[in-house]
C-alpha positions in Angstrom: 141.8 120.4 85.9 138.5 120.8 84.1 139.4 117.3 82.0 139.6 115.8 85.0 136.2 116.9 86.2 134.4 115.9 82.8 135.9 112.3 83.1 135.0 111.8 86.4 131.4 113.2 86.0 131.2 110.8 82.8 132.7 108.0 85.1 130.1 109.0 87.8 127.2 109.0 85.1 128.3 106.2 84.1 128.3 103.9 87.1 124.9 105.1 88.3 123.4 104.1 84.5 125.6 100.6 84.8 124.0 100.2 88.3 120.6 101.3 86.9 121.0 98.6 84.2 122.1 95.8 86.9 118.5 96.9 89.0 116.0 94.3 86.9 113.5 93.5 89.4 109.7 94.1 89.2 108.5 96.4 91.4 105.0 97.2 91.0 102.5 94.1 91.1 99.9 95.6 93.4 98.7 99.2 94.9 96.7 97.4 97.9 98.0 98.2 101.3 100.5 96.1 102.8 98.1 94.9 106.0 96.0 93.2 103.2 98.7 91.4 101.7 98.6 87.2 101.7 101.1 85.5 103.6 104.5 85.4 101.4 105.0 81.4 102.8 101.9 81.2 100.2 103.8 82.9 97.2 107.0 80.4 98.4 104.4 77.5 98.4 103.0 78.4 94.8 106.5 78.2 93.6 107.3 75.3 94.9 104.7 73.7 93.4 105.1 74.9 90.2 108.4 72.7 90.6 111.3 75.6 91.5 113.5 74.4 94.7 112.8 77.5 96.3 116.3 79.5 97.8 114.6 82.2 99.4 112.5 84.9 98.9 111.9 88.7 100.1 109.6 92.4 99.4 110.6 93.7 96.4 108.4 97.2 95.8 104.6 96.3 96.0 106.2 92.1 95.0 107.3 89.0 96.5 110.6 88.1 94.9 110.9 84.7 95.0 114.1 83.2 94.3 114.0 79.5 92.8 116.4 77.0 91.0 114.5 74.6 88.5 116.2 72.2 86.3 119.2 73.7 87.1 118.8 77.2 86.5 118.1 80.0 88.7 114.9 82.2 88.9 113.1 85.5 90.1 109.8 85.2 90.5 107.6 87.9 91.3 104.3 87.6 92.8 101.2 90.0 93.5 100.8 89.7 97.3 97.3 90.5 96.9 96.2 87.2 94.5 99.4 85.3 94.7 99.5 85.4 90.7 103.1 85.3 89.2 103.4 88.7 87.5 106.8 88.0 86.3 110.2 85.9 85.4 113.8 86.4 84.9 115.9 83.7 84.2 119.2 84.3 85.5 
């Protein structure tokens, strides 16, 4: 009976660190308040023209998380909602 509850609390533990590891988006690009934020059209539209066929985009911590496919290959953008300057990429 114990052996059963160390493997499933080493299962457990190791889900949440596989799930934890699967969690790769950028979360802090700005501490200014969300009723000051730019538009996220404009972080879609700065994308867009730095050439990304833009898929969709959404909040993602203080960052808008622009998805985008370029050259064939599929993006995350992250932009600071308060300057609209790309704080990071991850190829996927």
């Amino acid at each position: 009976m114990k052996v059963i509850r160390v493997v499933a609390m080493a299962l457990t533990i190791g889900i949440g660190m596989g799930s934890a590891a699967m969690a790769d988006g950028f979360k802090n690009c700005t501490k200014l308040d969300k009723a000051s934020w730019k538009p996220a059209s404009e972080a879609e539209a700065k994308a867009k023209a730095a050439g990304y066929e833009v898929r969709r985009s959404k909040i993602e911590g203080s960052c808008y998380e622009v998805y985008g496919v370029k050259e064939g290959k599929l993006y995350e953008l992250f932009y600071s909602p308060e300057d609209l300057t790309l704080k990071h990429t991850i190829a996927k």
